[in-house]
N, C-alpha and C positions, 0 to 999 in steps of 0.2 A: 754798921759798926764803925767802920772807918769813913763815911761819907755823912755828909749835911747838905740838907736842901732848906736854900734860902729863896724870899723872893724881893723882886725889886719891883713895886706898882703893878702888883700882879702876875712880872714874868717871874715862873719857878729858875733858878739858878742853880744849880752843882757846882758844889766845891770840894774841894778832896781834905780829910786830916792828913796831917804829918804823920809821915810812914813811924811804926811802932820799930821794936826789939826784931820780932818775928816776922817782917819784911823785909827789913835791911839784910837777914841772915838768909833770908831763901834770892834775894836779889845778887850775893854776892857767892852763894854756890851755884847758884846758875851762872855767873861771870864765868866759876874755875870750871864750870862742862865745859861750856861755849869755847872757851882758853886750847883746854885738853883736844875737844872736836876738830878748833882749826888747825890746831900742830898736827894732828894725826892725818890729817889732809893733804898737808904740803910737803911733809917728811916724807921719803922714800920708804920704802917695804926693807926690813933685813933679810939679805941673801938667803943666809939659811932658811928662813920661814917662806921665802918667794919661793924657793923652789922643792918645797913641803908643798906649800900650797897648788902650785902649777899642778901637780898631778890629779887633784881634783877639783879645783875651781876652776872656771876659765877668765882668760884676760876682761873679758866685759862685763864681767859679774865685779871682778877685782878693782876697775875702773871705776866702777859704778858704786861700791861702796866708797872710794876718794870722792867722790862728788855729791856723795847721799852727805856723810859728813862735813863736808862745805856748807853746803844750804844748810845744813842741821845747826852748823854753829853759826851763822849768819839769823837765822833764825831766833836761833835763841839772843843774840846779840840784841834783835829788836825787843825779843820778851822782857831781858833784863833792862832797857831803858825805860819799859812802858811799869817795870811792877813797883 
C-alpha cells in the first residue's frame, strides 16, 4: 500500500510513499507516550505515594520501573523517527 518497487537495469529498488493522514497521527502520539515516559523517568515519586508505596513495593522494584520507563521512551523515540 504505502511502498513501490522499482528497478534500475534489473536491480529491484524500494522506495517508500509519502507518509498518509493515518501515519503522521500514530507518529505523533507515539512522540506524546514517549514525552509522558521520559518525564515520568526523570521526575521524582510524590512523598505521599512513596511512602504508600514503600510498604509494599521494594526500593528495586521502584528503581526499576524508572529505568523500564527510560528505555521504554528511548525506544519509542527511535520507533517515532522510523514510522
Amino acid at each position: 500500500m504505502g511502498t513501490a518497487f522499482r528497478s534500475i537495469a534489473g536491480i529491484p529498488l524500494y522506495s517508500r510513499s509519502p507518509p498518509n493522514k493515518n501515519q503522521t497521527s500514530i507518529s505523533i502520539l507515539t512522540a506524546i507516550v514517549e514525552v509522558v515516559y521520559l518525564i515520568s523517568a526523570i521526575t521524582p515519586n510524590l512523598l505521599g505515594r512513596t511512602e504508600l508505596i514503600e510498604q509494599f513495593i521494594p526500593f528495586n522494584i521502584r528503581a526499576g520501573g524508572h529505568c523500564f520507563a527510560a528505555i521504554s521512551g528511548f525506544i519509542l523515540l527511535t520507533l517515532t523517527a522510523n514510522l
